[in-house]
C-alpha positions in Angstrom: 86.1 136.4 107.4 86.6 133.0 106.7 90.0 131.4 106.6 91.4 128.7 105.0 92.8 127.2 108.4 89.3 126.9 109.5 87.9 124.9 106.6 91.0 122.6 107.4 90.2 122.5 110.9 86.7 122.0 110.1 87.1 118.7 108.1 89.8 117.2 110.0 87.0 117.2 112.8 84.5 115.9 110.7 87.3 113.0 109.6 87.6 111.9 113.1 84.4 112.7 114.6 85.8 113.9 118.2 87.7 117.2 119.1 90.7 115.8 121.0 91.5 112.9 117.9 90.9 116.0 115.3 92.8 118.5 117.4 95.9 115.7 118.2 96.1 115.0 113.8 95.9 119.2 113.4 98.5 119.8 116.1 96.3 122.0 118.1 95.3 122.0 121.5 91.6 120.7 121.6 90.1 124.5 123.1 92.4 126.3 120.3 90.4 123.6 117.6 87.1 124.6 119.6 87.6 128.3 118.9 88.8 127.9 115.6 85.4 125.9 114.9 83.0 128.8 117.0 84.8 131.2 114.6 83.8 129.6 111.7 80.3 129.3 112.9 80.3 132.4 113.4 81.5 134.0 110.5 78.7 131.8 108.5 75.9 132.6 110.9 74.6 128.4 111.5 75.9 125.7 113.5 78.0 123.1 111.7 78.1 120.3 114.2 76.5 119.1 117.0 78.2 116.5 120.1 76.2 113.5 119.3 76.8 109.7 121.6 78.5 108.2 118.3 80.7 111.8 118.5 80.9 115.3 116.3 77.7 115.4 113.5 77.4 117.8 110.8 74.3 119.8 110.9 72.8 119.6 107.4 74.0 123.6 106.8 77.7 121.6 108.1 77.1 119.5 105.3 77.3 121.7 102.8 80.1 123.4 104.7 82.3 120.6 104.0 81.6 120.1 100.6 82.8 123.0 99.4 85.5 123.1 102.0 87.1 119.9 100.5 86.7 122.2 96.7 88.2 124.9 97.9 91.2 123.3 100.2 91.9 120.9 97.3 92.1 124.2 95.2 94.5 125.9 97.1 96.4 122.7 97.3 97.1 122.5 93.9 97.9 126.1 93.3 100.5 125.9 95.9 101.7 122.8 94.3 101.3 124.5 91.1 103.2 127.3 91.9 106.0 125.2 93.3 106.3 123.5 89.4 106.1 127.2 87.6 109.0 128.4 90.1 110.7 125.0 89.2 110.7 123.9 92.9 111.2 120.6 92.6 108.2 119.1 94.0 108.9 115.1 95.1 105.7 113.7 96.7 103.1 111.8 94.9 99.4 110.9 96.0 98.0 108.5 94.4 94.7 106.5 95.3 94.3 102.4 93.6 91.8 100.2 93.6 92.7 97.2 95.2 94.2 95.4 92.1 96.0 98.4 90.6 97.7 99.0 93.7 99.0 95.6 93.8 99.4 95.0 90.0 100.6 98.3 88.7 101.2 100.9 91.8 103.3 99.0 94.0 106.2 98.0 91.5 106.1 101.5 90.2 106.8 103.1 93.6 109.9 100.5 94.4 111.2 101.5 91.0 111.4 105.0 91.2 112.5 104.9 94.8 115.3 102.2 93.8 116.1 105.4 91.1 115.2 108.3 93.3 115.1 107.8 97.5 114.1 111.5 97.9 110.6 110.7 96.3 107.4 110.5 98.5 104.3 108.8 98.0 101.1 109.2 99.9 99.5 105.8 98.6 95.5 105.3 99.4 93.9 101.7 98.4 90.2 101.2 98.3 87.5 100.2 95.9 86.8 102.1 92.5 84.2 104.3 93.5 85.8 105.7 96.5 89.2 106.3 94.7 87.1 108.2 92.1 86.0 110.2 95.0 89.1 111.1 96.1 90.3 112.5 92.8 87.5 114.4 92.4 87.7 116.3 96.3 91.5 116.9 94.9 92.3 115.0 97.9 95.0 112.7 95.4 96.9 113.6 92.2 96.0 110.9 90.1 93.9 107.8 90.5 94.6 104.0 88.6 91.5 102.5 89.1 88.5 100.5 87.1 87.5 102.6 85.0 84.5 101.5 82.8 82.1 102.8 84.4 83.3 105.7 84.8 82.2 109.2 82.7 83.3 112.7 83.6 84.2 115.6 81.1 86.2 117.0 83.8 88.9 113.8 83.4 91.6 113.1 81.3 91.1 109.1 81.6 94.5 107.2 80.1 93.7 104.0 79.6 95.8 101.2 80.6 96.0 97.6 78.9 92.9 94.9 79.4 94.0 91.9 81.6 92.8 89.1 82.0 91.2 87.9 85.4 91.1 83.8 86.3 89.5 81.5 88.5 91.5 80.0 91.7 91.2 77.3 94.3 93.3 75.5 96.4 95.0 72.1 95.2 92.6 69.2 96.0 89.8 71.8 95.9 86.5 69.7 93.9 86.9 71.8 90.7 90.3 71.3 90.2 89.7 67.5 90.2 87.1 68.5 87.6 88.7 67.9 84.0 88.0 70.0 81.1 86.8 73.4 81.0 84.0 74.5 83.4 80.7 76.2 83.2 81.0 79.6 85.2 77.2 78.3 87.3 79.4 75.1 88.2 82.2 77.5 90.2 79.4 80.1 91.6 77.4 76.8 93.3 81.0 77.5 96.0 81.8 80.2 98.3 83.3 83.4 96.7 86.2 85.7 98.0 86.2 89.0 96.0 88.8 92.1 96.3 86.9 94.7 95.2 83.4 96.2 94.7 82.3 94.8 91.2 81.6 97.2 88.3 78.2 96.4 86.5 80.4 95.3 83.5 81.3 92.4 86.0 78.3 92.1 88.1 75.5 91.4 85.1 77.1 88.5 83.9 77.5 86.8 87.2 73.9 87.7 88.4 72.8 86.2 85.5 74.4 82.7 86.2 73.0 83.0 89.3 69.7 83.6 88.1 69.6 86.1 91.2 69.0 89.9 91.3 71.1 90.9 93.9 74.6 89.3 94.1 76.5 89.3 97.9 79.7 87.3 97.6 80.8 85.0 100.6 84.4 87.3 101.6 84.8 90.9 100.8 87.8 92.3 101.4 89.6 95.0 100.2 93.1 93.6 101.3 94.3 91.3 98.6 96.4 89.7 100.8 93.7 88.3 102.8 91.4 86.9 100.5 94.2 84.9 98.7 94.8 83.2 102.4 91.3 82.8 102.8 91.4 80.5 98.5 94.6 78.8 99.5 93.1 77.5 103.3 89.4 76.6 102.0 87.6 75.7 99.4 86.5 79.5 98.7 86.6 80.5 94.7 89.1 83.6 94.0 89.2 86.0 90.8 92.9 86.8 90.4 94.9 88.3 87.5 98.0 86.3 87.1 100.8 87.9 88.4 99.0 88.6 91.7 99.3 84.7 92.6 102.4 84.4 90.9 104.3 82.4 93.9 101.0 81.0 95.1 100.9 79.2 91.6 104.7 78.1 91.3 104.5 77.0 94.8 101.5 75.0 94.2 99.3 76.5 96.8 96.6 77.6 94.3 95.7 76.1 91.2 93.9 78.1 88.0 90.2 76.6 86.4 89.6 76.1 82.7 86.6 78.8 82.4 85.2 80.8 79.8 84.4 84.0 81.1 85.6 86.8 78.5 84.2 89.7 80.5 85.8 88.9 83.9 89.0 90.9 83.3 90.9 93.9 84.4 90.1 97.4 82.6 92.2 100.1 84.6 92.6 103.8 83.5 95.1 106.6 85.0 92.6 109.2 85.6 93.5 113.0 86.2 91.6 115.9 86.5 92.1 118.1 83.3 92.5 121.5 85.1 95.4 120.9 87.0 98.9 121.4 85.8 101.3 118.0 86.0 104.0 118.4 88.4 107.2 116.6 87.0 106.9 113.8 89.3 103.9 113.2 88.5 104.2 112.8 84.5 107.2 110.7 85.5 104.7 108.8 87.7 102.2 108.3 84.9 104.8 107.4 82.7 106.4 104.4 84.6 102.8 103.0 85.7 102.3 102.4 81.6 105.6 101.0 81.6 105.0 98.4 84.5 101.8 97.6 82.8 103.4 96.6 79.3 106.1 95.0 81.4 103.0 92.7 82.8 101.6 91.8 79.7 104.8 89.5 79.3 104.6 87.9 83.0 101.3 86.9 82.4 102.1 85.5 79.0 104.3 83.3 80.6 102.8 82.2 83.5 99.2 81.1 81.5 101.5 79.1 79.8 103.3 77.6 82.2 99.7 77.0 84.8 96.8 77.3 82.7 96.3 73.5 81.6 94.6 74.7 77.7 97.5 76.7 77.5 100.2 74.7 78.8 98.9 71.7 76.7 98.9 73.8 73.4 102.4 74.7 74.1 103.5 71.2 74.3 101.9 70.2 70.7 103.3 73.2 69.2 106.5 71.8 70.2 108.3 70.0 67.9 109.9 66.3 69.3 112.5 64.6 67.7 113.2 60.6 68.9 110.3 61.7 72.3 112.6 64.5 73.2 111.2 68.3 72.8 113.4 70.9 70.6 113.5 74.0 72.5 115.9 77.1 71.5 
């Protein structure tokens, strides 16, 4: 009979592609993970993996093993988790998988507030691009997922979507463009090398492609640490999509510098995404519920700081500003 302990064992070997890294993560000793693996060959009449130089394969029947070993693990996950909330065990820890942005913008101020509130909480936080978040939710590997979400369709979701924000165009002080006065055309900033966060929805990539005049699009830096690529836009003369509040001290320090362009469709459109048959542990709504707040709460910040950096902006502010004698009124 087959056990759940072997389907765990099973994909943490497949995770780390070697017996003694899968066995050290599991606990085990490597020959009890060995046995545990033989058993569950055996009990399903095929081998599931096979020593390779690059380490452990799956043998196509191994495969399909894991696929619905990550269905039915994720399954007994959440009724364990499930059963916690119906017995009103209070059940603290949170997984949550971001894109790159929403785990910077949203995810991260969210988890310092309810820690600041609650220091019992856990979070088991998982950053990559869109498609592989989405991925995660689906193999119940994660609770929830705050990701780009326009491309995204699945009857088996219950998508919350989050407020559109607006992305801009960044570059170091001194950098050409920003000597440039005047808004830009978007062909003018792709003729320099581009830095990018995160894989590009098509909502994103059609647009760009077609001021490229190009059918495939490969960008100069990807990088799916945020952190990095605004290092790489403040040292060269790399371009840099950013929503505001992610270059916040970059701008009031003067180490980056926003772009007059008109580019309606290069903005932010995040969703919470859930999957509609499992039941929301407390922490969870409560998680859902401050990650809406935080987003509202941004919609202020980056009010302010277009103002304040974005030269159309900050120049409209000034002649809707009354002055009396060459000295502004302000309340």
């Amino acid at each position: 009979m087959i056990e759940l302990r072997h389907l765990h064992h099973a994909l943490a070997l497949h995770e780390h592609r070697n017996f003694a890294r899968a066995a050290e993560a599991l606990h085990l000793s490597q020959p009890a993970l060995t046995r545990s693996i033989q058993m569950l060959e055996e009990n399903m009449g095929c081998l599931l993996f096979l020593r390779a130089r690059t380490g452990v394969e799956p043998t196509e029947a191994g495969l399909l093993m894991l696929k619905r070993a990550r269905a039915i693990v994720g399954q007994a996950d959440d009724l364990m988790r499930e059963g916690s909330a119906l017995r009103k065990t209070k059940v603290r820890e949170v997984r949550v998988a971001a894109g790159p942005y929403a785990a910077h913008l949203v995810v991260a101020p969210t988890v310092a507030r309810l820690l600041a509130a609650d220091p019992r909480l856990r979070f088991d936080l998982r950053v990559d691009h869109w498609v592989k978040v989405f991925r995660m939710l689906k193999e119940r590997r994660v609770d929830l997922a705050v990701c780009e979400a326009s491309e995204i369709e699945d009857d088996e979701l219950e998508v919350t979507p989050m407020r559109i924000s607006r992305a801009y165009v960044a570059v170091r002080p001194g950098h050409p463009l920003a000597e440039t006065g005047g808004a830009l055309d978007f062909s003018r900033v792709l003729r320099w090398p581009l830095a990018i966060t995160a894989r590009l929805p098509p909502r994103v990539l059609t647009p760009l492609l077609a001021f490229q005049g190009k059918s495939t699009f490969v960008p100069s830096v990807h990088c799916e640490d945020i952190g990095v690529v605004r290092s790489i836009v403040k040292q060269s003369d790399a371009v840099g999509f950013f929503p505001l509040p992610l270059v916040r001290k970059e701008l009031e320090w003067g180490e980056l510098k926003l772009l007059e362009v008109e580019a309606t469709w290069l903005h932010t459109q995040f969703a919470i995404l859930r999957l509609k048959d499992r039941l929301t542990a407390k922490p969870v709504q409560s998680f859902i519920e401050e990650i809406l707040n935080t987003d509202e709460m941004l919609a202020q910040t980056e009010e302010e700081l277009s103002a304040r950096f974005l030269p159309a902006r900050r120049d409209e502010m000034a002649r809707a500003t009354p002055h009396i004698n060459g000295t502004s009124i302000t309340k």
